[in-house]
DSSP file (Angstrom, degrees, kcal/mol; ACC not computed):
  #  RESIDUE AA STRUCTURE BP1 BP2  ACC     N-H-->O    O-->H-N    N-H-->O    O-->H-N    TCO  KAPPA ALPHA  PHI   PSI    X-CA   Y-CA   Z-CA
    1    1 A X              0   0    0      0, 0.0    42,-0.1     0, 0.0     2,-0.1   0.000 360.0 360.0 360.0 133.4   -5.8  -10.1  -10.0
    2    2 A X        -     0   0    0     40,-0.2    42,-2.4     1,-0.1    82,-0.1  -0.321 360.0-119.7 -67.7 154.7   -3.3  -12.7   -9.2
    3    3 A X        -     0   0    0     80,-0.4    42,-0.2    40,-0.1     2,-0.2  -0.170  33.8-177.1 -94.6-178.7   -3.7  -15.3   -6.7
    4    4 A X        -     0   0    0     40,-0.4    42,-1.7    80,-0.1    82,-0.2  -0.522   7.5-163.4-171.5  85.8   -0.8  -14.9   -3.7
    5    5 A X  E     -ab  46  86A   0     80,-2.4    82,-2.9    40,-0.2     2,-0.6  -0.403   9.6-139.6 -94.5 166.3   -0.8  -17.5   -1.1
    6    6 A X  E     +ab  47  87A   0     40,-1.9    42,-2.4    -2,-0.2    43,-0.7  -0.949  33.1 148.8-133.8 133.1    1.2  -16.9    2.4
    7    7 A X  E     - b   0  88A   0     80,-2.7    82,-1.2    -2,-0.6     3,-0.1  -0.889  48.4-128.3-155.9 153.5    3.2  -19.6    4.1
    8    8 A X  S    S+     0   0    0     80,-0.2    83,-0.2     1,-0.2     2,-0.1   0.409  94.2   7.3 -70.2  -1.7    6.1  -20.0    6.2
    9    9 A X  S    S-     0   0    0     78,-0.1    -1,-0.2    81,-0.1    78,-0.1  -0.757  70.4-127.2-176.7 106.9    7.6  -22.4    4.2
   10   10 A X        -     0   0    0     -2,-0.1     2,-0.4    -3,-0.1     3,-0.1  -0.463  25.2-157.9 -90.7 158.0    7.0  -24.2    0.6
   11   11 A X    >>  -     0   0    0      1,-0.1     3,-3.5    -2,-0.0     4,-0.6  -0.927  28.7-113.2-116.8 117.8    6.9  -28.0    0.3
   12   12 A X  G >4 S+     0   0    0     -2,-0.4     3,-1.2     1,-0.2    -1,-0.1   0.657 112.8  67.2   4.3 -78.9    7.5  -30.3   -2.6
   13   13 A X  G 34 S+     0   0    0      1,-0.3    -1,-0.2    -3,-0.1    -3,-0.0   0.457  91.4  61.9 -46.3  -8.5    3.9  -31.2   -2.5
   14   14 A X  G <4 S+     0   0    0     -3,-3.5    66,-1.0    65,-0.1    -1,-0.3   0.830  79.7 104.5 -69.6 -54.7    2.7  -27.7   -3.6
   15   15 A X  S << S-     0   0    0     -3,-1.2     5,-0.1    -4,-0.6    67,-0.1   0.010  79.9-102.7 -44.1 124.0    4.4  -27.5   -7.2
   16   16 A X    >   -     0   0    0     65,-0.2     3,-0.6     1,-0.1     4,-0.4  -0.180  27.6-118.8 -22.3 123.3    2.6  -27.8  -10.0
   17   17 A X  T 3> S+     0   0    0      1,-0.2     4,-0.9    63,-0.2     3,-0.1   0.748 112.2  66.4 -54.0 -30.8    3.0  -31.1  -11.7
   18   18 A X  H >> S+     0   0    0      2,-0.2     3,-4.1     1,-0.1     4,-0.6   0.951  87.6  65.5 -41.9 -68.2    4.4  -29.5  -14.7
   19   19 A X  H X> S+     0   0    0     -3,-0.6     3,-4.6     1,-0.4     4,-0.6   0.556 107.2  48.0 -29.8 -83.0    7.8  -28.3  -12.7
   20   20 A X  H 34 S+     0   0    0     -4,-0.4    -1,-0.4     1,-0.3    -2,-0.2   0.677 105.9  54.5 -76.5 -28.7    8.4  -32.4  -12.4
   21   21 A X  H << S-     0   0    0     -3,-4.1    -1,-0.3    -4,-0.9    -2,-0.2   0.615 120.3-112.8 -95.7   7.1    7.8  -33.0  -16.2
   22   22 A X  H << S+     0   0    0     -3,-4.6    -2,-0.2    -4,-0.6    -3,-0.2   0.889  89.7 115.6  69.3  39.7   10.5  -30.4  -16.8
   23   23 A X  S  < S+     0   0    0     -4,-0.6    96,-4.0    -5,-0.2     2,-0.3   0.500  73.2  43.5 -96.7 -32.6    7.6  -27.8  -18.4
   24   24 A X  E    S-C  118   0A   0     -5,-0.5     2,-0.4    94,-0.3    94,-0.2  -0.609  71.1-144.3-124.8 167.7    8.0  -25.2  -15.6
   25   25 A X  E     -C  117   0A   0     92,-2.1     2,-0.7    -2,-0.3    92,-0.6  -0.959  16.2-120.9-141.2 146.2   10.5  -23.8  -14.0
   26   26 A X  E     +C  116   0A   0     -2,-0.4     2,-0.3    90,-0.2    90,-0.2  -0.874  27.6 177.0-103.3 103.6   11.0  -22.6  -10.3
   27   27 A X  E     +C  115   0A   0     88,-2.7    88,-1.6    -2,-0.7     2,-0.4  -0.767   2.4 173.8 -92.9 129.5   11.8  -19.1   -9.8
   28   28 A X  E     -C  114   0A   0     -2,-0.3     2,-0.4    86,-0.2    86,-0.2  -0.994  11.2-166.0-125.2 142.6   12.1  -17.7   -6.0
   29   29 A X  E     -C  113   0A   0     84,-1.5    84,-4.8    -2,-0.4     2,-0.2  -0.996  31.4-119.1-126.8 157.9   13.3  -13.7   -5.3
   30   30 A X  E     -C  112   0A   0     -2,-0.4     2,-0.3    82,-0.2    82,-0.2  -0.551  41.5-156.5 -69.0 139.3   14.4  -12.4   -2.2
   31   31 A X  E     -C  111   0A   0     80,-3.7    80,-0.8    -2,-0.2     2,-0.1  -0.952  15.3-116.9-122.5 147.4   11.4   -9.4   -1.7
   32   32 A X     >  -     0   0    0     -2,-0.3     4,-2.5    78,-0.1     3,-0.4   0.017  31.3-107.7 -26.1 156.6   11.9   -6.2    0.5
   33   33 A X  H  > S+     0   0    0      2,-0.2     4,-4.8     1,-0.2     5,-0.1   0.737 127.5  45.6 -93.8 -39.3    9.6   -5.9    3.5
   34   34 A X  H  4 S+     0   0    0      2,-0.2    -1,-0.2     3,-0.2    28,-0.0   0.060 105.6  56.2-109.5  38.5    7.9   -3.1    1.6
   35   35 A X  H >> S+     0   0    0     -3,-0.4     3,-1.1     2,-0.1     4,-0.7   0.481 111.7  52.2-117.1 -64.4    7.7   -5.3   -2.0
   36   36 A X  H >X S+     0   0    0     -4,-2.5     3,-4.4     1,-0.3     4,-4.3   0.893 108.9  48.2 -27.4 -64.9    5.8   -8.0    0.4
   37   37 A X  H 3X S+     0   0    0     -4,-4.8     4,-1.6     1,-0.3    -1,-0.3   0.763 110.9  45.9 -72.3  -7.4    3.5   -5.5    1.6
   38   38 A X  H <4 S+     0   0    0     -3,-1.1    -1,-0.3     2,-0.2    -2,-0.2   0.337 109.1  57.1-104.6  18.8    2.5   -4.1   -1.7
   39   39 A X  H X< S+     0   0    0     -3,-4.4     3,-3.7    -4,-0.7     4,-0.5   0.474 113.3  38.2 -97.6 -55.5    2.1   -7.4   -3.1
   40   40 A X  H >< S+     0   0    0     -4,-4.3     3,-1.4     1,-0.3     5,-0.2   0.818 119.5  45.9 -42.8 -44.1   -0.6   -8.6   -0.3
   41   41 A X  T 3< S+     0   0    0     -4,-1.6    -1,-0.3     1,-0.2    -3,-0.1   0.612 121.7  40.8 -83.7  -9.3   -2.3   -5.3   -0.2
   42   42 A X  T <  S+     0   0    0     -3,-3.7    -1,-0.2    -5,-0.1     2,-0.2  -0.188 112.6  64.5-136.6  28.9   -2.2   -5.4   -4.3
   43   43 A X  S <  S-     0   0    0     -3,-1.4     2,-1.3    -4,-0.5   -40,-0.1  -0.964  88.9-101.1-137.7 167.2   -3.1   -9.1   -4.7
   44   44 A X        -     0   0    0    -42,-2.4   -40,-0.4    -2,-0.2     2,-0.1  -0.767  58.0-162.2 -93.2 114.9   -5.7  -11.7   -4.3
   45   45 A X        -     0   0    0     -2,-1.3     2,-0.3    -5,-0.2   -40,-0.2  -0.537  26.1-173.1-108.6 173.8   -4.3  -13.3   -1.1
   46   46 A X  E     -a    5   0A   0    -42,-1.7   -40,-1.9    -2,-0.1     2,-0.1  -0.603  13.6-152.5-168.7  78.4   -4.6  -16.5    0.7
   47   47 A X  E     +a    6   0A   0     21,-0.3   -40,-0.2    -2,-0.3   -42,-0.1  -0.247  18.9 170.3 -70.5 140.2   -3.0  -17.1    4.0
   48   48 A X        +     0   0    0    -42,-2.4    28,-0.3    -2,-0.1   -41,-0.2   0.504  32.0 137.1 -89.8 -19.5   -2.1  -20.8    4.9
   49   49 A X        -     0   0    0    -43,-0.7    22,-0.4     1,-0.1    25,-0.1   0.074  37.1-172.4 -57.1 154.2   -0.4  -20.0    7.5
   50   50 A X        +     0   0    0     20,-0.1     2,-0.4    23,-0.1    23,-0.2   0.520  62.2  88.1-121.9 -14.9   -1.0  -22.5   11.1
   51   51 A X     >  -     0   0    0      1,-0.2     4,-1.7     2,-0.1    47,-0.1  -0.837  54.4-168.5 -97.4 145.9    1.1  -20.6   13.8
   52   52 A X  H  > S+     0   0    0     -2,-0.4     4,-2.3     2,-0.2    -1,-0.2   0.936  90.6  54.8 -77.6 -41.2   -1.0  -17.9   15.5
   53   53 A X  H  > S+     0   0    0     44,-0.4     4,-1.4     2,-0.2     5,-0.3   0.970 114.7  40.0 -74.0 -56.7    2.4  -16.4   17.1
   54   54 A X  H  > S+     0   0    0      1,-0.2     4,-2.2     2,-0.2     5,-0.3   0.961 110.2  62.8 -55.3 -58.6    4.0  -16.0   13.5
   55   55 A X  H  X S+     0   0    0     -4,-1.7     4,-4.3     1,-0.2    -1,-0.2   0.829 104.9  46.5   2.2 -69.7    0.7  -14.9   12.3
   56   56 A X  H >X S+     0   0    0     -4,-2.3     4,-1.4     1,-0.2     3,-1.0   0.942 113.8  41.1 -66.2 -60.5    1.0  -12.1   14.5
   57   57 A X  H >X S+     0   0    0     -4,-1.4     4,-1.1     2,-0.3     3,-0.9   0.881 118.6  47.7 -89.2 -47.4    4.4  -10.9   13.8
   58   58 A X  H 3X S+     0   0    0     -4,-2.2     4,-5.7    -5,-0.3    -1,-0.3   0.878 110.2  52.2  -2.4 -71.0    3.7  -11.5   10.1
   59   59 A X  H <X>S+     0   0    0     -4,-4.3     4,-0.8    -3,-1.0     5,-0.8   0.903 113.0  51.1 -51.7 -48.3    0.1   -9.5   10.9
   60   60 A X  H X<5S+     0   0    0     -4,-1.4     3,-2.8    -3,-0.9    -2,-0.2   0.929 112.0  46.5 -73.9 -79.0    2.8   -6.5   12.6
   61   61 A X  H 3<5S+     0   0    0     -4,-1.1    -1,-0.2     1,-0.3    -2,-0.2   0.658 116.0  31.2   0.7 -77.9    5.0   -6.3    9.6
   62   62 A X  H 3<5S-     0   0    0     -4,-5.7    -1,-0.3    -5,-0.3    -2,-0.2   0.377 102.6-106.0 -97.8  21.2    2.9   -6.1    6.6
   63   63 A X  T <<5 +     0   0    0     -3,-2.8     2,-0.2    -4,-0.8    -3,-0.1   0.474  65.5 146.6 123.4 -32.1    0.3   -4.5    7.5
   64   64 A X      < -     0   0    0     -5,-0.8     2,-0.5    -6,-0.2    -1,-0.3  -0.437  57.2-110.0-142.8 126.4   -2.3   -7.0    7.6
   65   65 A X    >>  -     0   0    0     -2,-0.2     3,-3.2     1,-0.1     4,-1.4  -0.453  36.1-127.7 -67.0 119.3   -5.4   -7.5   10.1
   66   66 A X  H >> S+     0   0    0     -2,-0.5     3,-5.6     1,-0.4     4,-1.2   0.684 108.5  66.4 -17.4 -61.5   -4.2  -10.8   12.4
   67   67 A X  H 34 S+     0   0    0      1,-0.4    -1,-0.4     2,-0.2    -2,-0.1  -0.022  99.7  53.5 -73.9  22.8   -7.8  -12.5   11.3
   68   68 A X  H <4 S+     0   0    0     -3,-3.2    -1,-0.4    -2,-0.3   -21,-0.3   0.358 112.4  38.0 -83.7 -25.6   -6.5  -12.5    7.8
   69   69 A X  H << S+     0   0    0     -3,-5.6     2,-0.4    -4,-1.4    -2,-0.2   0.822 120.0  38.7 -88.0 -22.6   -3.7  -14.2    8.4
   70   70 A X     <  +     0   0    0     -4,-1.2    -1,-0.3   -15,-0.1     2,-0.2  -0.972  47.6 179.2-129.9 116.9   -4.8  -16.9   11.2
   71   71 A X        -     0   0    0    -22,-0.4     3,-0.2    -2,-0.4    -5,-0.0  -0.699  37.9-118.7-137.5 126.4   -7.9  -18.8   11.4
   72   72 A X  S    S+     0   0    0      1,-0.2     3,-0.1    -2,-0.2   -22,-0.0   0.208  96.4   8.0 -77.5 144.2   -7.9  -21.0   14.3
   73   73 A X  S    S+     0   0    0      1,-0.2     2,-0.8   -23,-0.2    -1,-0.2   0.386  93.7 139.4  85.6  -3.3   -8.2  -24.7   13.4
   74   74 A X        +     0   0    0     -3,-0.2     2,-0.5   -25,-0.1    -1,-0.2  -0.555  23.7 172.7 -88.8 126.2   -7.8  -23.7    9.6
   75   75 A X        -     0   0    0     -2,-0.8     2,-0.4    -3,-0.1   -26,-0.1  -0.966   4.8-178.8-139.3 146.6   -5.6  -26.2    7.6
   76   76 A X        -     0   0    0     -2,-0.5     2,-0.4   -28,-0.3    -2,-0.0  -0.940  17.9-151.8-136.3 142.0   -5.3  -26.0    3.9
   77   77 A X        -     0   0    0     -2,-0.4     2,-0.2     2,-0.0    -2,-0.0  -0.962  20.9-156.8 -91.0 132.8   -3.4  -28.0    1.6
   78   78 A X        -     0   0    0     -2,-0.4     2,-0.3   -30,-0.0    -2,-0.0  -0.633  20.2-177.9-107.5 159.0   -2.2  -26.3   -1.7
   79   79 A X        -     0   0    0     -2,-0.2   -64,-0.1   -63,-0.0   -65,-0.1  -0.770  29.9-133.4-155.5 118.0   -1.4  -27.3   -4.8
   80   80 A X        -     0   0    0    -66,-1.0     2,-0.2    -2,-0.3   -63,-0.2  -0.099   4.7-146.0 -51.1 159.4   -0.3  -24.6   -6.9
   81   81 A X    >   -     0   0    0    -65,-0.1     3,-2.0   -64,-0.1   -65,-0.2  -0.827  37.6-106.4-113.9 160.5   -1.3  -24.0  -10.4
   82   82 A X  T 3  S+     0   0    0      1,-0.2    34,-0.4    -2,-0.2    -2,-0.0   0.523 122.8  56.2 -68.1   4.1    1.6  -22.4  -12.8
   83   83 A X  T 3  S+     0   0    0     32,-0.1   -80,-0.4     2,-0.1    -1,-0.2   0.459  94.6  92.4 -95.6 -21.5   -0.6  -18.8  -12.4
   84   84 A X    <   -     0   0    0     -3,-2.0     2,-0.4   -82,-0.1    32,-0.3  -0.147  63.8-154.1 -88.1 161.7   -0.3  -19.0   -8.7
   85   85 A X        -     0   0    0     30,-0.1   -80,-2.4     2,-0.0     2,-0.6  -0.986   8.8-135.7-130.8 157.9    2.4  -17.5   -6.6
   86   86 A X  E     -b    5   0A   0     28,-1.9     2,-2.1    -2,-0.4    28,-0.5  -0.871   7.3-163.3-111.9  89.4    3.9  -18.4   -3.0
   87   87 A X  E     -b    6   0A   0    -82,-2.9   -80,-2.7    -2,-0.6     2,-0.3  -0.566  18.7-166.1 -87.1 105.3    4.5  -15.6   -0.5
   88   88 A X  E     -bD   7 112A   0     24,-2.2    24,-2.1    -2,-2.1     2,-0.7  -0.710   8.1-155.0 -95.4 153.4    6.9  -17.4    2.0
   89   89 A X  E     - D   0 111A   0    -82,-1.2     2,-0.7    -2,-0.3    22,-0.2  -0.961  10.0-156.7-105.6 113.8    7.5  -15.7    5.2
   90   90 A X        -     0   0    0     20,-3.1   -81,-0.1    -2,-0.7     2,-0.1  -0.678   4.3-157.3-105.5  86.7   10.6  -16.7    6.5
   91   91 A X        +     0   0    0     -2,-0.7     2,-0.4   -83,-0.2    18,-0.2  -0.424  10.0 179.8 -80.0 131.7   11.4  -16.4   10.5
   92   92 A X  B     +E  108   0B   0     16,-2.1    16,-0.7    -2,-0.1     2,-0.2  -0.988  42.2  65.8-116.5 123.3   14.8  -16.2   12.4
   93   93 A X  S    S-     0   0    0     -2,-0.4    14,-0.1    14,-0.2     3,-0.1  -0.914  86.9 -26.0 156.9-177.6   14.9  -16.0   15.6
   94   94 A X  S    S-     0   0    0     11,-0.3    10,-0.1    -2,-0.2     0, 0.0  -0.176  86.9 -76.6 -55.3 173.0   14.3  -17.7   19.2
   95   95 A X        -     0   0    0      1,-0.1     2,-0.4    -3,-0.0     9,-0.2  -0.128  47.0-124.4 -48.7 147.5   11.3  -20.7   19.0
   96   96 A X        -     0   0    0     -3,-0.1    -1,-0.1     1,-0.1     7,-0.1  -0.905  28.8-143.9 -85.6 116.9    7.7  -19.0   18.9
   97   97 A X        -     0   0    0     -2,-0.4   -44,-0.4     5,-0.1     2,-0.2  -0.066  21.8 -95.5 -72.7-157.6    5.6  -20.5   21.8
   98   98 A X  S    S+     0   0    0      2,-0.1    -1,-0.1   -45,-0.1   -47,-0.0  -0.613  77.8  14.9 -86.1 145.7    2.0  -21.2   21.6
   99   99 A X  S    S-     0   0    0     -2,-0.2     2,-1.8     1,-0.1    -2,-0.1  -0.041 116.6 -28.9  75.9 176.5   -1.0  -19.5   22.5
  100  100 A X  S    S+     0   0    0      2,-0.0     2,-0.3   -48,-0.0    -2,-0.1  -0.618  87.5 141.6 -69.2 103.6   -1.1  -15.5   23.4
  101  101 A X        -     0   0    0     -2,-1.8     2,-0.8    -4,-0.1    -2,-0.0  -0.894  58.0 -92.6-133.2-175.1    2.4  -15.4   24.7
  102  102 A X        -     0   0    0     -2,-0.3    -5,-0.1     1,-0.1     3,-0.1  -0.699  43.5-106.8 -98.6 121.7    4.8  -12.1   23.8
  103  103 A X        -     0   0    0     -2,-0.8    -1,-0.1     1,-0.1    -7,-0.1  -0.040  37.0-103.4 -18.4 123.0    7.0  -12.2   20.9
  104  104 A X        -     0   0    0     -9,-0.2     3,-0.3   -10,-0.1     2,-0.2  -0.205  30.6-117.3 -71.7 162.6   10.6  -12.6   21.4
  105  105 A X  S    S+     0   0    0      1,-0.2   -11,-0.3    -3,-0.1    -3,-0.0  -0.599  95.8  34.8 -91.8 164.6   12.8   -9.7   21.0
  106  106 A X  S    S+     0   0    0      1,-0.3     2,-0.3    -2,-0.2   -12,-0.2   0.778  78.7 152.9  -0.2  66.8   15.5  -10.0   18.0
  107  107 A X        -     0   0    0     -3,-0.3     2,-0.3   -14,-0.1    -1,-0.3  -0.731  30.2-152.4-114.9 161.1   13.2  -11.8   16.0
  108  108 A X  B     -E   92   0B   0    -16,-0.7   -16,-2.1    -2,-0.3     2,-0.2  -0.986   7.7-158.1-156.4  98.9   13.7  -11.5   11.8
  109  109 A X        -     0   0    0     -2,-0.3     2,-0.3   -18,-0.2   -18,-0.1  -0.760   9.3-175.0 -98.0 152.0   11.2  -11.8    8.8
  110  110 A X        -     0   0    0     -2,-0.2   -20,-3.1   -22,-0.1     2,-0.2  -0.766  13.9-153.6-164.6 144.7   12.8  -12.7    5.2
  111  111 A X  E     -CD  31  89A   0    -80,-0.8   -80,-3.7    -2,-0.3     2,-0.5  -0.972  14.6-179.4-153.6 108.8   10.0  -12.6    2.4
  112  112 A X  E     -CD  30  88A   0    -24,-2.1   -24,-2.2    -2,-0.2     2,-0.4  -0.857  18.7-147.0-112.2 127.5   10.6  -14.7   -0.7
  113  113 A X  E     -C   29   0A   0    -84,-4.8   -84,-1.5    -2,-0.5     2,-0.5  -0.578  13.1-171.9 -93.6 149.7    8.2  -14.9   -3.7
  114  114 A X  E     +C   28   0A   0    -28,-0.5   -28,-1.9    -2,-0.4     2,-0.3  -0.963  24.1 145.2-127.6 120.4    8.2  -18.5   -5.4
  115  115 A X  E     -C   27   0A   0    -88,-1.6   -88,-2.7    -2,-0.5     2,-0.2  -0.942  42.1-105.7-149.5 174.5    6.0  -18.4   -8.9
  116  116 A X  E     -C   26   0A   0    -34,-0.4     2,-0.3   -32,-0.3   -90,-0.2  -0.327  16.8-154.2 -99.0 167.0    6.7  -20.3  -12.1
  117  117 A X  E     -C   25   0A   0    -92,-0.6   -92,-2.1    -2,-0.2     2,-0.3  -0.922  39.8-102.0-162.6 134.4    8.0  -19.7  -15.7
  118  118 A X  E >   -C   24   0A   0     -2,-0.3     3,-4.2   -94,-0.2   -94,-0.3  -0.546  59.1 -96.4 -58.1 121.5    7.2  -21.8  -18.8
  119  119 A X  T 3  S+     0   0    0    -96,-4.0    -1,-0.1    -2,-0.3   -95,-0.1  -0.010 118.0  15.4 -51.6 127.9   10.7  -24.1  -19.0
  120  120 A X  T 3  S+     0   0    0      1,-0.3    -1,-0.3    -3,-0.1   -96,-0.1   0.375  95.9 132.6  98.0 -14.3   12.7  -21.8  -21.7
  121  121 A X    <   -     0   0    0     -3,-4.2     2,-0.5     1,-0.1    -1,-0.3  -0.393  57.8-128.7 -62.7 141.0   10.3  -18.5  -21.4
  122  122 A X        -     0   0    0      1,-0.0     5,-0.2     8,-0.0    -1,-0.1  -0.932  27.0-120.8 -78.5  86.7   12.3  -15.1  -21.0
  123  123 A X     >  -     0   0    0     -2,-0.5     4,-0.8     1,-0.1    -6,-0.0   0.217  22.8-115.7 -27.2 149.9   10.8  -13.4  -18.0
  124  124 A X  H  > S+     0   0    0      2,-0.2     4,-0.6     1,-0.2     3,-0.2   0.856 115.7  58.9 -60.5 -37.9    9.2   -9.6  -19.3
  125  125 A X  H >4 S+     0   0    0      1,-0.3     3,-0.9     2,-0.1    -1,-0.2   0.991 115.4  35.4 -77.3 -41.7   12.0   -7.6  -16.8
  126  126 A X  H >> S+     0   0    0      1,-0.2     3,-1.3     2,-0.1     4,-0.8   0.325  88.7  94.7 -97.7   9.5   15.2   -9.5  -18.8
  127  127 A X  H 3< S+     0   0    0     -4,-0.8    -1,-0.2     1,-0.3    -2,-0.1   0.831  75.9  64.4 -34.3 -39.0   13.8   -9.6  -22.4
  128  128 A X  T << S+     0   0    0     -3,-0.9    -1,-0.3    -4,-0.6    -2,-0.1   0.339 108.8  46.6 -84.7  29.7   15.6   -6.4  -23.0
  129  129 A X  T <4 S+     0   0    0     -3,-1.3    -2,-0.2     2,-0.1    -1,-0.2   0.561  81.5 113.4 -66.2 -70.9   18.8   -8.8  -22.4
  130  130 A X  S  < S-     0   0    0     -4,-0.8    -8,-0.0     1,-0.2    -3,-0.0  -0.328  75.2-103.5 -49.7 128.0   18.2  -11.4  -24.2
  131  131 A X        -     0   0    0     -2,-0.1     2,-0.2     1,-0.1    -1,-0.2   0.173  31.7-122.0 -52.7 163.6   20.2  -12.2  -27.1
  132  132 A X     >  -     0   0    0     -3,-0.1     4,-2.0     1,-0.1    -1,-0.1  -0.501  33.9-103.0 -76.3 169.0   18.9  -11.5  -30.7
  133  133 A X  H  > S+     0   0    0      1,-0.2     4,-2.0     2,-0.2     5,-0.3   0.991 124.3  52.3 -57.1 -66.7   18.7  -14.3  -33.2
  134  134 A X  H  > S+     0   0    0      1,-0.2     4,-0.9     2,-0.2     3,-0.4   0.802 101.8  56.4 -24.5 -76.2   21.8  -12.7  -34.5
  135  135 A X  H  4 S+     0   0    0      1,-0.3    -1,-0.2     2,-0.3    -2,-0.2   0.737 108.0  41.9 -34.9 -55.9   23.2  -12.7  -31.8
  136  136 A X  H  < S+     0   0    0     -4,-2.0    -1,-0.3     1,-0.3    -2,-0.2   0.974 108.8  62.4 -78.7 -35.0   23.0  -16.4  -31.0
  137  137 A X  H  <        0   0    0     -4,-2.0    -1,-0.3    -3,-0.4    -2,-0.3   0.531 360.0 360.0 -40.1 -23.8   23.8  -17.4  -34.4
  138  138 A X     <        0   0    0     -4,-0.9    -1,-0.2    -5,-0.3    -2,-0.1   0.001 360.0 360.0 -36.0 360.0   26.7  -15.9  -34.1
């Protein structure tokens, strides 16, 4: 089962060292609400996340029991491996306070997957795409 971590946000300091030695490549797609939730519920996942209030709305969204997404006091620093993947959560809307307070109303989740590709590799969904030898000789 693949590993699937969940964050609001990716930072430089995650990527695999390969990406910087121009071995790996950085992929992100925009995912569907209901692409998220059937990766978490159909991966091995691993929330990072540090706000309780996103947590929650996160938690409404996909699915997902709060005390999997938040545990208070937890901070994790990641460093991906090129096997890993990055579920970022993305929130628009007014500030999220602190603490139990109520969720703002016209608030907006956007759910991006970030994973890796050996630099030059033809992902499996465009293979049937990809030129032939012919092709390129040509």
């Amino acid at each position: 089962m693949e590993k699937v971590y969940i964050h609001n946000t990716m930072h430089m300091t995650m990527l695999p060292r390969d990406v910087f030695k121009d071995r790996l490549e950085v992929r992100i797609e925009h995912l569907k609400r209901y692409q998220a939730r059937s990766l978490v519920h159909n991966s091995d996942c691993l929330s990072i996340l540090r706000h309780r209030n996103l947590s929650r709305l996160i938690s409404r969204d996909l699915d997902l029991p709060l005390e999997f997404l938040y545990v208070e006091g937890t901070r994790t620093c990641v460093n991906l491996s090129e096997d890993d993947k990055l579920l970022v959560c993305s929130y628009t809307g007014p500030k999220l306070g602190y603490g139990d307070v109520p969720i703002p109303e016209n608030t907006m989740l956007q759910y991006y997957l970030v994973y890796f590709v050996k630099r030059g590799s033809v992902p499996d969904d465009c293979a049937e795409i990809a030129p032939t030898d012919e092709e390129v000789a040509a």
